[in-house]
N, C-alpha and C positions, 0 to 999 in steps of 0.2 A: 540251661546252659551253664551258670553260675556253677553250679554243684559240680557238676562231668569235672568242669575247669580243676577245681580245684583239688577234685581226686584225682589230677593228671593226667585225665582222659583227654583224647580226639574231639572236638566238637566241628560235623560237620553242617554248615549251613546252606539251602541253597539262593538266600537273601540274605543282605544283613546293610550296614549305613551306606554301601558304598551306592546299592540300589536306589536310595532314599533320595543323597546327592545326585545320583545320574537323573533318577526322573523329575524329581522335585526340583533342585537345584539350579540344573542345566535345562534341562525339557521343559518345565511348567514355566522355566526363568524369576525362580525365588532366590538364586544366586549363594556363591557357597556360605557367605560369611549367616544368614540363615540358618542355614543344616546344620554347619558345623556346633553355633551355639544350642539346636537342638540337641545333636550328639553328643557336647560336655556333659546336657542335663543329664539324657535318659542314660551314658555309660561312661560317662568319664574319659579317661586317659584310655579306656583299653582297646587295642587295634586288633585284627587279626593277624596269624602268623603268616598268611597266604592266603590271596584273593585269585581267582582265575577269572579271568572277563577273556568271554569267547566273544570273539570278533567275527562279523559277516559283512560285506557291503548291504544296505538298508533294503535295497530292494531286495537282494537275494534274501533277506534273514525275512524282511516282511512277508516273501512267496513259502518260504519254509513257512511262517508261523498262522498264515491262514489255510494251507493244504490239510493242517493238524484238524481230525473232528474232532468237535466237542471240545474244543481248546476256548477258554476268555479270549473274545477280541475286543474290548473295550478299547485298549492300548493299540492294535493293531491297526483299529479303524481309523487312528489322530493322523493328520495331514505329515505327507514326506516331512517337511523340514522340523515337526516335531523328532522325530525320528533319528533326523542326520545332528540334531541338537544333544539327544542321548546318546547315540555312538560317541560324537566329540566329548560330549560330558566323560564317558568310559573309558576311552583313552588319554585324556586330559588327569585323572585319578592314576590311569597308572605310568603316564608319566610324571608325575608329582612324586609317588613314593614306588620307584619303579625296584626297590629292595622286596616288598612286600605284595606287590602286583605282578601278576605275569600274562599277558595278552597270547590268547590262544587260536592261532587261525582258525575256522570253523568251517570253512569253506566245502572242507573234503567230506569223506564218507562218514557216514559213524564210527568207524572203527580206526580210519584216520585221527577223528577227533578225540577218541577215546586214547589212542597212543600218546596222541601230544600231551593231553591231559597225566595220564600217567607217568611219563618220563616229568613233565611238569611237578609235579609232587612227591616223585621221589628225590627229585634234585633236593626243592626247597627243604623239604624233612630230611634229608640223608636217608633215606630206606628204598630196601630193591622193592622193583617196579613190579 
């Protein structure tokens, strides 16, 4: 990632701290001031330019993510109020730096979610969609 960065490439990720904070932070309840002093260690100062946290209500996101075969459900199996703990964790992030976060319904088709995502991304960058 380092490298890409600094040859003024794109780095895209599909985890990075904020996953960390959501499940560790808010879901495991190790609380943020925790993470955060993890996150000085392992990267300093540096944030991303644009985070998208797809949103589903917990039931609906949990029926989606055990429908999936051959998907990990380690995470999937943890009792509801784990669960409505990480969503809140998730939009709790992005409204804290809601410059940098952008919360993406997820509700819709895939091709719903792929548009909001793209219009999402062009905005933040300035580049056609």
């Amino acid at each position: 990632m380092w490298p890409a960065l600094k040859r003024g490439e794109w780095v895209v990720s599909d985890r990075f701290a904020d996953s960390t904070m959501a499940y560790q932070g808010y879901g495991h309840g190790l609380g943020r001031e925790a993470i955060d002093k993890l996150y000085a260690v392992a990267v300093g100062d540096f944030k991303p330019d644009l985070t998208l946290i797809l949103d589903i209500p917990v039931d609906a996101g949990l029926q989606r993510a055990l429908a999936r075969s051959g998907a990990e459900t380690r995470y999937e199996r943890m009792d509801i109020e784990f669960h409505r703990k990480l969503r809140d964790g998730f939009l709790d992030i992005a409204k804290r730096e809601p410059a940098r976060c952008k919360v993406i319904d997820a509700q819709g088709t895939v091709d719903d979610v792929q548009a909001k995502l793209r219009a999402a991304v062009s905005q933040a960058l300035k580049v056609a969609a």
